[in-house]
C-alpha positions as CSV (number, residue, x, y, z in Angstrom):
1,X,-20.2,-2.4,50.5
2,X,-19.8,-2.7,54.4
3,X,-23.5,-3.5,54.8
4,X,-23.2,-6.4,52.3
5,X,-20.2,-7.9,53.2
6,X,-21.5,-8.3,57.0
7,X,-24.5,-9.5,55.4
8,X,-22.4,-12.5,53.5
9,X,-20.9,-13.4,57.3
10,X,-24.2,-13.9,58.3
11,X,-26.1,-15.8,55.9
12,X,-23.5,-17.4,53.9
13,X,-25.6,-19.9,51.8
14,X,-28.2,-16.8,50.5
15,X,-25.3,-14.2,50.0
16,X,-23.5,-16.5,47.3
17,X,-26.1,-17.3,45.5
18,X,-27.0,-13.4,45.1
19,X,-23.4,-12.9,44.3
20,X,-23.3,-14.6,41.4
21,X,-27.2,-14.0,40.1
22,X,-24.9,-10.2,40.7
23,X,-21.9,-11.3,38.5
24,X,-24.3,-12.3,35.6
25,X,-27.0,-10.0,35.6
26,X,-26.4,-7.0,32.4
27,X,-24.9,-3.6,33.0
28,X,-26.8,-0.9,32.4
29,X,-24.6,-0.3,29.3
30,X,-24.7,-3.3,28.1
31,X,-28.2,-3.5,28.1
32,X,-28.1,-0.4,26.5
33,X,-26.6,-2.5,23.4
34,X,-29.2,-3.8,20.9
35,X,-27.5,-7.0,21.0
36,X,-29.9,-8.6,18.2
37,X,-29.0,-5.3,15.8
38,X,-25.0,-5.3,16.4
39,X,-25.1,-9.1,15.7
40,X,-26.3,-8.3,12.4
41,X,-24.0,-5.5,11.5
42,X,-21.1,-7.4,12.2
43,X,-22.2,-10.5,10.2
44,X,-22.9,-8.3,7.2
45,X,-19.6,-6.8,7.8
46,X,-17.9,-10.2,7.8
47,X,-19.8,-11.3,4.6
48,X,-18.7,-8.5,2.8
49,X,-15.4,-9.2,3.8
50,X,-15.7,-13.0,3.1
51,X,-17.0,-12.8,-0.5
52,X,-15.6,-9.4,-1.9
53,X,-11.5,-9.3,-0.7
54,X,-9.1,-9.3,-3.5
55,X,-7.8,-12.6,-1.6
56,X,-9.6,-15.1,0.0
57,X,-10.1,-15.0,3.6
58,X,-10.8,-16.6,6.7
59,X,-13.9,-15.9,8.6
60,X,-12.0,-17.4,11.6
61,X,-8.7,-15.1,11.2
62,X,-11.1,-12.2,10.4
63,X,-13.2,-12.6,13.6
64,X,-10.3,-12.8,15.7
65,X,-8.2,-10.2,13.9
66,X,-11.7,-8.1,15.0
67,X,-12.1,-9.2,18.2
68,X,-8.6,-8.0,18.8
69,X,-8.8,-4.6,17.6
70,X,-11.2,-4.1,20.9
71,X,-7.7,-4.0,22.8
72,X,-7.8,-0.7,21.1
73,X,-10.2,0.2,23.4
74,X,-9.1,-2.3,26.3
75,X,-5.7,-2.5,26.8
76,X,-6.0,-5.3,29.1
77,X,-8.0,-7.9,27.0
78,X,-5.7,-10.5,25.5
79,X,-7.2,-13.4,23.1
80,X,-5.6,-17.3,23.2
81,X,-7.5,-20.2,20.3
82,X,-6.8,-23.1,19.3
83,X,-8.6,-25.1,16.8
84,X,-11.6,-25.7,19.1
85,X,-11.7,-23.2,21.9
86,X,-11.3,-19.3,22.1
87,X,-10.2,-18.1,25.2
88,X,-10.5,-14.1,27.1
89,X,-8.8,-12.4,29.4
90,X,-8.6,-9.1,30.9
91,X,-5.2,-8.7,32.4
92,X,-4.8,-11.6,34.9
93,X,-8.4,-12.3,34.9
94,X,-10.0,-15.1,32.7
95,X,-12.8,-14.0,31.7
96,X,-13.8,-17.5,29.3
97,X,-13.9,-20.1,27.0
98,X,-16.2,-20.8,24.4
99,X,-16.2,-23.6,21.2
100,X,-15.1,-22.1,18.2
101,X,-18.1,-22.4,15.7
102,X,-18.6,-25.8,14.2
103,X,-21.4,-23.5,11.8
104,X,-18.1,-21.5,9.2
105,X,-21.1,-18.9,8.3
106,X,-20.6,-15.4,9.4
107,X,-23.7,-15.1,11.5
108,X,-22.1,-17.7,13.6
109,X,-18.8,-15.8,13.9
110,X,-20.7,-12.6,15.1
111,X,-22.9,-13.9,17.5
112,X,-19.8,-15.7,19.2
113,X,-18.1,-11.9,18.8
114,X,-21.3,-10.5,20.7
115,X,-20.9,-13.3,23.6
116,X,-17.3,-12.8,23.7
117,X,-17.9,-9.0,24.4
118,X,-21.1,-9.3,27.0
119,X,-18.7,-11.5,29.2
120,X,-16.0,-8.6,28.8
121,X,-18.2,-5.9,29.4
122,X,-18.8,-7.6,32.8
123,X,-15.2,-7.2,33.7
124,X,-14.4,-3.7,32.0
125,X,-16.1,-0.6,33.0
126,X,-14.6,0.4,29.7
127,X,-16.3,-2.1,27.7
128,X,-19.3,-1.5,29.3
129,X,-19.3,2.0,28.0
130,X,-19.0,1.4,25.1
131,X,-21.6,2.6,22.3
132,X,-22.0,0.7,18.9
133,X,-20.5,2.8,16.8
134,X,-16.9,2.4,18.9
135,X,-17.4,-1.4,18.9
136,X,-18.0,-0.9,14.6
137,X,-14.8,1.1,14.6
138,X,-12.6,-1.0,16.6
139,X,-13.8,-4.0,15.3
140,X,-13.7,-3.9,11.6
141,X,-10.3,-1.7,11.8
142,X,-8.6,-4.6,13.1
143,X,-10.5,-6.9,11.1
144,X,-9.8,-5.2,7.7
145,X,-5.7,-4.2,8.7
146,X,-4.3,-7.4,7.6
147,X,-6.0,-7.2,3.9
148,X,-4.1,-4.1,2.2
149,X,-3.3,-0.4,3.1
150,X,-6.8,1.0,1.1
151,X,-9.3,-1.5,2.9
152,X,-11.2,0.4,5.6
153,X,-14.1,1.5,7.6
154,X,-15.7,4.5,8.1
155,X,-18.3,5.1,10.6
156,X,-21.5,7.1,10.1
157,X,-20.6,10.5,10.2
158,X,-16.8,10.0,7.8
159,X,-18.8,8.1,5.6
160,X,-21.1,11.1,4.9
161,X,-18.0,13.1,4.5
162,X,-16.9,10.5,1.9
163,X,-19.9,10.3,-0.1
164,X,-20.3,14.0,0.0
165,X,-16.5,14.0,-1.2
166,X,-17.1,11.7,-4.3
167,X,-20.6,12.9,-5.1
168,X,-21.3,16.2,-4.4
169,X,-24.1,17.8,-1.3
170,X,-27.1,19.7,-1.5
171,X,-25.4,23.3,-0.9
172,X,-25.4,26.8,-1.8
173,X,-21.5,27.0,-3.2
174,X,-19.6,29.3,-1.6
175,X,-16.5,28.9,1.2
176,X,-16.1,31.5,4.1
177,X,-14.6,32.3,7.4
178,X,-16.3,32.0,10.6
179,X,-16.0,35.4,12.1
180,X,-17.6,36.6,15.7
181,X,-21.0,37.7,14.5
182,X,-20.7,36.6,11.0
183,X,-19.4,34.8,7.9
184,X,-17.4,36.1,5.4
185,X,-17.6,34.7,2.3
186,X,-14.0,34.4,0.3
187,X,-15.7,33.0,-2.4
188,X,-18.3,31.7,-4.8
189,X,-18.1,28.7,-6.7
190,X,-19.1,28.9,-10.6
191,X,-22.2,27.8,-11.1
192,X,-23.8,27.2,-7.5
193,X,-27.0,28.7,-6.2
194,X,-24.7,31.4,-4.5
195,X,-23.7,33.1,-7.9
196,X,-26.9,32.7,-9.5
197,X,-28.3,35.2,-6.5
198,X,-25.5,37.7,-7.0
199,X,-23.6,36.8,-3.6
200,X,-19.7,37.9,-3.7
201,X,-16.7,37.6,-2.2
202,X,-16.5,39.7,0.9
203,X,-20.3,40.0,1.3
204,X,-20.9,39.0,5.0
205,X,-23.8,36.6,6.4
206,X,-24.8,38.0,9.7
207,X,-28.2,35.6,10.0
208,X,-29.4,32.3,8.0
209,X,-32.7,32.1,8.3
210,X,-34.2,32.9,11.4
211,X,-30.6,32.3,13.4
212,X,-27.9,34.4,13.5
213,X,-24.4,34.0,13.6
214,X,-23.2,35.0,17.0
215,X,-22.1,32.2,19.1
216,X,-22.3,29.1,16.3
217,X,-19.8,26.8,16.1
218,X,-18.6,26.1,12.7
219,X,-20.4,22.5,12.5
220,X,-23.8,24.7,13.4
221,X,-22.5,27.3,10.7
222,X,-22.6,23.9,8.1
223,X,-25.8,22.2,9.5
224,X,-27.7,25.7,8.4
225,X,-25.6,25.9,4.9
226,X,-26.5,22.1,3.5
227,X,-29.7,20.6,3.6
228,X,-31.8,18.6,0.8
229,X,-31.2,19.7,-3.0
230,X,-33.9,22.3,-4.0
231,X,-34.4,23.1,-0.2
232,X,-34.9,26.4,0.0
233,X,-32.4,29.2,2.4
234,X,-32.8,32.8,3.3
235,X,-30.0,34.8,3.8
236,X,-29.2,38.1,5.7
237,X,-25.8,39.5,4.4
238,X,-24.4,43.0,4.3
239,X,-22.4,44.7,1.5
240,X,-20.5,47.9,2.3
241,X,-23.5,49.8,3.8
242,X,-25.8,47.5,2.4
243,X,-28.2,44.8,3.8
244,X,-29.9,42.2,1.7
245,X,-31.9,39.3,1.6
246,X,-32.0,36.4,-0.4
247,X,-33.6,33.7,-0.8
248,X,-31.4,30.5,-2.5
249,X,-32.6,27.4,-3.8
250,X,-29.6,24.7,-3.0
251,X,-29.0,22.5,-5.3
252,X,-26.1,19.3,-5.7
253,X,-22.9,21.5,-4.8
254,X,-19.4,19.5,-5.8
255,X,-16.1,21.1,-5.4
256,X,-14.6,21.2,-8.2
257,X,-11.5,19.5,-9.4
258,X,-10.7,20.4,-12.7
259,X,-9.2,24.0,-13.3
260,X,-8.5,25.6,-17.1
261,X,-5.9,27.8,-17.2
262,X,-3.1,29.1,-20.2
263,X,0.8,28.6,-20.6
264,X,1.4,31.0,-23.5
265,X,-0.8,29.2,-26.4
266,X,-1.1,26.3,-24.6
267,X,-4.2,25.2,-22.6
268,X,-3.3,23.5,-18.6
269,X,-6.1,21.3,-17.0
270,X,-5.5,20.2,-14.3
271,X,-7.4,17.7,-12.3
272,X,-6.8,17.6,-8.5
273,X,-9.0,14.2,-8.1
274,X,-12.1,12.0,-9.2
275,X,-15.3,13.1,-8.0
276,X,-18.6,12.4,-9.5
277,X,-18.6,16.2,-11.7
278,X,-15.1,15.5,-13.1
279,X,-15.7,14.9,-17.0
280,X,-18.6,17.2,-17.4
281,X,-16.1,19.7,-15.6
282,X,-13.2,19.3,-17.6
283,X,-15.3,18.9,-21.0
284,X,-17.2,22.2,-20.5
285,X,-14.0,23.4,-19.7
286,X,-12.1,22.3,-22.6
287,X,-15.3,23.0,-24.8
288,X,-15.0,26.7,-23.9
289,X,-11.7,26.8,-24.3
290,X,-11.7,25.6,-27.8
291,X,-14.9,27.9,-28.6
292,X,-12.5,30.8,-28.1
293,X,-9.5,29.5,-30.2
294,X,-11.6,28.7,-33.4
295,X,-8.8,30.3,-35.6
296,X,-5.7,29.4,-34.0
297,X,-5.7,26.4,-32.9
298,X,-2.8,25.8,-30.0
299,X,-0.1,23.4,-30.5
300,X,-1.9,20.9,-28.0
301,X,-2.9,20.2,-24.6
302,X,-1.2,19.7,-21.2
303,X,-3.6,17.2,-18.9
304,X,-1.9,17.8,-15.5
305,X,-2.0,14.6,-13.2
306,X,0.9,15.4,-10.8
307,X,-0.5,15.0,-7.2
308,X,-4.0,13.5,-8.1
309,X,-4.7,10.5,-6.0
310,X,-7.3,9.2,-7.9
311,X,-10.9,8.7,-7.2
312,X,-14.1,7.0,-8.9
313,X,-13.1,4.4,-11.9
314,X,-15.8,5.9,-14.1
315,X,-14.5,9.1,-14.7
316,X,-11.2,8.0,-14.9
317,X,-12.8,5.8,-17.9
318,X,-15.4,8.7,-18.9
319,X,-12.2,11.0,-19.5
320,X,-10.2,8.6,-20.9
321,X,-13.0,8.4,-23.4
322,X,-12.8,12.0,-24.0
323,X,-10.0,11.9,-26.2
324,X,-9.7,8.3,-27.4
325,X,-11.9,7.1,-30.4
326,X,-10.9,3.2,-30.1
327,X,-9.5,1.2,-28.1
328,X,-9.0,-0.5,-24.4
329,X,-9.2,1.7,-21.4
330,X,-8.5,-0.5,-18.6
331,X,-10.0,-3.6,-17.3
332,X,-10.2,-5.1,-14.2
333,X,-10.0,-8.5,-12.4
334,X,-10.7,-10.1,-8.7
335,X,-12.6,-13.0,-7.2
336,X,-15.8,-11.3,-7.2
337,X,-18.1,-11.7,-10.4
338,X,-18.6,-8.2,-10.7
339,X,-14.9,-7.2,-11.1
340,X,-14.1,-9.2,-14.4
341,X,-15.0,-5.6,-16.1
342,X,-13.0,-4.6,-19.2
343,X,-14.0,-1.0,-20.9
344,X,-13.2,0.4,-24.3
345,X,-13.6,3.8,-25.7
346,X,-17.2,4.4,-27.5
347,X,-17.1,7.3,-29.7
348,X,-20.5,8.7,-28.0
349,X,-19.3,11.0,-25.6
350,X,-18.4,13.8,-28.3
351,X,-18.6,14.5,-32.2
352,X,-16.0,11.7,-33.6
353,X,-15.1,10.6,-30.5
354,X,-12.3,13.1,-29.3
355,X,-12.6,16.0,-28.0
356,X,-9.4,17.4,-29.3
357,X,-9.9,16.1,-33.1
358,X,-6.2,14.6,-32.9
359,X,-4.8,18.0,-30.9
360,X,-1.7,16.5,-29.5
361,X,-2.0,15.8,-25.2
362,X,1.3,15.8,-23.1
363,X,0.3,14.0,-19.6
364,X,2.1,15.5,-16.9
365,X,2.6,12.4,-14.0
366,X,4.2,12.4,-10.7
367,X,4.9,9.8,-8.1
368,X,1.6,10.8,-5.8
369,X,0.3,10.1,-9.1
370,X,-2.4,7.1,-8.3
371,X,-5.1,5.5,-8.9
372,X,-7.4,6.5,-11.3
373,X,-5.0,9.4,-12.4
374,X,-2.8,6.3,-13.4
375,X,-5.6,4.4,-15.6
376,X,-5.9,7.8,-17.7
377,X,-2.1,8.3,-17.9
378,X,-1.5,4.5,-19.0
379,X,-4.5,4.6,-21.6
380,X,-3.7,7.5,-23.3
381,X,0.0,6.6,-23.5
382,X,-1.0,2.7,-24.5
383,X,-3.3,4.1,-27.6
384,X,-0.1,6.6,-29.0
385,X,-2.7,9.3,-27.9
386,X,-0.4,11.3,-25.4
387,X,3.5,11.9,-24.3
388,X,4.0,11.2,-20.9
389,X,5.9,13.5,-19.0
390,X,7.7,12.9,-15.0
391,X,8.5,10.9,-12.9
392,X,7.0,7.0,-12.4
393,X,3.9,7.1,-10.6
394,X,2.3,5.6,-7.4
395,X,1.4,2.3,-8.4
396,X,-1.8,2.3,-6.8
397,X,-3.1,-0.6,-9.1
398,X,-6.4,-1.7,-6.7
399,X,-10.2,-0.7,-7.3
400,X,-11.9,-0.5,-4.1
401,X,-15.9,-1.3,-3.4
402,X,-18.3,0.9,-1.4
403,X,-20.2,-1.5,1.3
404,X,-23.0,0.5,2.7
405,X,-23.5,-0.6,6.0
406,X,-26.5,-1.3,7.8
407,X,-25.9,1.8,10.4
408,X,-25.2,4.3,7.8
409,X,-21.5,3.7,7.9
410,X,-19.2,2.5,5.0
411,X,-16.4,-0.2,4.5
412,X,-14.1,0.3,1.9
413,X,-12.6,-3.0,-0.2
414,X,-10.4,-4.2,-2.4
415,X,-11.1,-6.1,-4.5
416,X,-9.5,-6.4,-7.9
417,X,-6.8,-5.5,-9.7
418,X,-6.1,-2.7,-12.6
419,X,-4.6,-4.2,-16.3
420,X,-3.7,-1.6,-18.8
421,X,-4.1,-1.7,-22.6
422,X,-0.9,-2.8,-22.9
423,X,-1.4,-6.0,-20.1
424,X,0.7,-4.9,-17.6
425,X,-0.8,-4.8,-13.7
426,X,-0.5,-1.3,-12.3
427,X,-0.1,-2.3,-8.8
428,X,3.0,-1.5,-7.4
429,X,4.7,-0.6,-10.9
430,X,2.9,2.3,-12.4
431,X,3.2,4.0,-15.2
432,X,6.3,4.8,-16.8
433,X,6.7,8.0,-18.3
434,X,7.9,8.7,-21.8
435,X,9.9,11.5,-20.7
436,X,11.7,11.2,-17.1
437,X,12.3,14.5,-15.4
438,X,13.6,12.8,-12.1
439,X,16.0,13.8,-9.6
440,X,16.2,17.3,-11.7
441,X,18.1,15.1,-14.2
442,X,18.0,17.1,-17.5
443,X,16.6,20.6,-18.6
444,X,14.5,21.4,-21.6
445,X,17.8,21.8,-23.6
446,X,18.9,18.1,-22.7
447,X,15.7,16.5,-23.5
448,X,15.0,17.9,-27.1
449,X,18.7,16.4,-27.8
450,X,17.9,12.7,-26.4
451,X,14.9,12.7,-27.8
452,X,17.0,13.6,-30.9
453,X,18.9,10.6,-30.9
454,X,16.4,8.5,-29.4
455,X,18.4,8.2,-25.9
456,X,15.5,8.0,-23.1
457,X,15.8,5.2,-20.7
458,X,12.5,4.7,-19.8
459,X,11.6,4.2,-23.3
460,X,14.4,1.4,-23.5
461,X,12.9,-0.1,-20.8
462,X,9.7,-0.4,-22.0
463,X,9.1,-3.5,-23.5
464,X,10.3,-5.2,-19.8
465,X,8.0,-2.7,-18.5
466,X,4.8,-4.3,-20.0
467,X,5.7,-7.8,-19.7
468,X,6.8,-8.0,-15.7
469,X,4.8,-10.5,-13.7
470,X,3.2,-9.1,-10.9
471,X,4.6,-11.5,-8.6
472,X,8.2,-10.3,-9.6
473,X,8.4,-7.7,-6.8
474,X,12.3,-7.5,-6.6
475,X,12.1,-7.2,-11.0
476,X,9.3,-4.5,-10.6
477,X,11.0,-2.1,-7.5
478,X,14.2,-2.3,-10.3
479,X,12.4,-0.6,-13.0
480,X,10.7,2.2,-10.6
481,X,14.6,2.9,-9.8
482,X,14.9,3.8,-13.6
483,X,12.9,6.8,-12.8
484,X,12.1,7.2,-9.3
485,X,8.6,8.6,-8.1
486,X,8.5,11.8,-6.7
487,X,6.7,14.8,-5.3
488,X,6.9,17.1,-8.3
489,X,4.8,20.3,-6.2
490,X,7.6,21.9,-5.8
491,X,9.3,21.3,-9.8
492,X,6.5,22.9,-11.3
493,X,8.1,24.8,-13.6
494,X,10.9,22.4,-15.1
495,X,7.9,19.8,-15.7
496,X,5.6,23.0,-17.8
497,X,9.0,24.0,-19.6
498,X,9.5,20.4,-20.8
499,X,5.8,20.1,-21.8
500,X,5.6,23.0,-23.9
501,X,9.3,22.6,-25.5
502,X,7.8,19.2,-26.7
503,X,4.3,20.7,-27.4
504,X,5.7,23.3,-29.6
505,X,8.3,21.1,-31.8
506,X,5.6,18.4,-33.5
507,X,8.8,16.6,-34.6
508,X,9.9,16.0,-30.7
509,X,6.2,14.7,-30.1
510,X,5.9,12.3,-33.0
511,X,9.4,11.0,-32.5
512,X,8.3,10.5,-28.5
513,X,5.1,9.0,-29.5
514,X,7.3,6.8,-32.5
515,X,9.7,5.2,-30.1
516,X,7.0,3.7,-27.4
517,X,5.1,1.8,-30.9
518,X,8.5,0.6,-31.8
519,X,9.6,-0.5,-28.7
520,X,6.2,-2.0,-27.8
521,X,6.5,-4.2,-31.5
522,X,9.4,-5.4,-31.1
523,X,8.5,-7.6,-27.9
């Protein structure tokens, strides 16, 4: 620095005009940036954005909202526009101007983003180290925040995550703890390559193939584990004093999320979430249930929702269908083409179109009840097919779209709405239950006497319940007070005791059922 400032005192003129060839010329890091590429993932970030939001948006407001979330990143870089001119600075420092696009396409809004960002990179050491995938994150954050609470992005490696979440991985099936020299497997999931080999719980993997366990980290441990369905894996493992090998064939691997078990006579299944393996679960589930009960029948089923945030819109209408012969499921409505859906039970997915063959189904709902969970709950109830039993749910009402994005990541939209059977909009309403166990309001003994003499206030709200406009926010927070969501995790048992007290009087059930088809015809 010495050497070139003494330099500039003596040749002025040439020193300037280096200087600011100097000021101009791209960072290494920068450089570094395919600037052609990221220009392109933006704009096909934008587009999605632009034609698939539940609400019509502004390229403009989007760009900027984007170009602001890089303050994540740089504290110092404030953004000033006007109609015709955007304007950057980094702390006190201007750092431009530059016309706003007169072109309102979303190629035009990214290659102004990528020009905004060289001339900040130039003036933040930051900025300038800044890899792609940082820029993706920061940018479509912001970008997406204004929309709703479920719009997002996920970069490469979450979005993997996610679709490994929702559809399942090429895996072996079994979970374990990462010892010092080993794994220990806790257990093997039904069905996997794992049990088909004979591995247990407490056998101990000491190599996979040719490595062996000392000294891998865990995300080592699951780069060995999951590779490409029918990859093959060998396995070194010990059981008390003996050592075995085995060779394992993974195949698609999805943890499951539906779980059989008994309440006295009466069959539980409970369903944690929506992944892709969800019906065929549960219906091989309740199939082999029902195999063993030939003779004696039980009074009915309890489909257990509490906590279930929901998931894929398929299953929720695949499950749906399980038990319903006719009828609406759900339908769904946005800007987009492709979301003016409406689906209706088929009668293909078993014999005569229900599962149960008119078994009675108590629903068991709580207020982290969402989503899909809730298109279930308000079908069933809708048809007369099941009592609903809890509190009000979530009111998570949207269906989101999966972009794929161009660098293996994933942006996740809203972009419609959820209608019931009944017309009502889900979103930020729910689903009323028939039954309201609330606030630890009544007992098993209280309920079978109001339902008695037909005293249930959700039931008497019901009618207002399906015909609420959606734009009535004050009207629809009123009726959630009627029976408050809550977390019912920790009310197990009064919610199972008020479930089977109904399931085991037939009169309480058809009087239940009764009350929603009179209340709902006398709108």
């Amino acid at each position: 620095m010495t050497l070139r400032i003494s330099l500039c005192w003596r040749r002025l003129v040439h020193c300037s005009t280096f200087m600011l060839m100097w000021l101009w010329l791209p960072s290494p890091a920068l450089a570094s940036l395919d600037v052609p590429e990221v220009t392109r993932i933006i704009a096909y970030g934008l587009r999605a954005i632009e034609t698939r939001a539940l609400e019509p948006v502004s390229l403009s407001e989007t760009t900027l909202e984007g170009l602001r979330g890089l303050a994540t990143v740089e504290a110092g870089l404030t953004l000033q526009s006007d109609d015709k001119i955007l304007s950057a600075a980094i702390g006190d420092h201007p750092i431009g101007d530059w016309p706003l696009p007169s072109s309102n396409t979303p190629e035009a809004w990214a290659a102004l983003t990528m020009r905004v960002l060289q001339a900040a990179q130039t003036q933040s050491s930051i900025l300038n180290r800044m890899d792609a995938e940082t820029l993706y994150q920061a940018f479509f954050d912001s970008a997406l925040s204004p929309l709703d609470p479920f719009s997002r992005y996920a970069g490469r490696a979450e979005a993997e995550q996610q679709q490994e979440r929702r559809n399942g991985f090429g895996g072996i099936g079994i979970r374990y703890r990462l010892r010092r020299d080993h794994l220990e497997v806790t257990s093997v999931l039904e069905g996997t390559p794992a049990e088909d080999v004979g591995v247990e719980p407490g056998d101990r993997i000491f190599k996979i193939g040719e490595t062996t366990i000392n000294t891998l980290s865990r995300k080592a441990v699951h780069g060995l584990l999951r590779g490409p369905v029918d990859s093959s894996l060998r396995l070194a493992l010990t059981r008390g004093t003996e050592t075995r090998i085995v060779e394992i064939k993974r195949s698609l691997v999805s943890t499951p999320t539906a779980f059989l078990s008994q309440t006295g006579t009466i069959p539980h299944l409970k369903i944690t979430r929506f992944s892709q393996q969800t019906v065929a679960l549960s219906r091989r589930l309740i199939e082999e249930y029902l195999d063993t009960v030939q003779s004696r029948p039980p009074p009915g089923l309890i489909l257990d929702l509490r906590g279930n945030p929901g998931g894929l819109l398929d299953q929720a209408v695949n499950l749906s269908d399980l038990f319903l012969k006719k009828g609406d499921i759900v339908s769904t409505r946005g800007r987009h083409p492709h979301t003016q859906q409406s689906y209706q039970a088929t009668q293909t997915d078993v014999p005569g179109g229900d599962i149960l063959n008119g078994l009675p189904i108590l629903i068991l709902i709580d207020g982290r009840t969402a989503s899909a969970a809730e298109i279930v709950a308000a079908a069933l109830q809708a048809d007369g097919r099941a009592v609903v039993v809890g509190t009000t749910s979530y009111g998570k009402g949207t269906v989101q779209t999966v972009v794929a994005m161009p660098n293996g990541g994933e942006m996740t939209l809203t972009w419609s709405r959820f209608y019931t059977p009944s017309g009502y909009a889900l979103h930020t309403l729910g689903v009323m239950p028939t039954v309201c166990t609330a606030e630890g309001r009544t007992t098993p003994e209280m309920l079978m006497h109001a339902l008695g003499s037909g005293n249930l206030p959700a039931i008497a709200n019901y009618s207002r319940w399906r015909s609420i406009g959606l734009a009535d926010t004050e009207g629809r927070h009123a009726l959630r007070r009627i029976c408050p969501p809550e977390d019912h995790s920790n009310r197990d048992a009064l919610d199972l005791d008020i479930a089977q007290a109904i399931l085991q009087s037939p009169g309480a059930y058809r009087t239940a059922l009764a009350a929603l088809e009179t209340t709902a015809a006398s709108r």
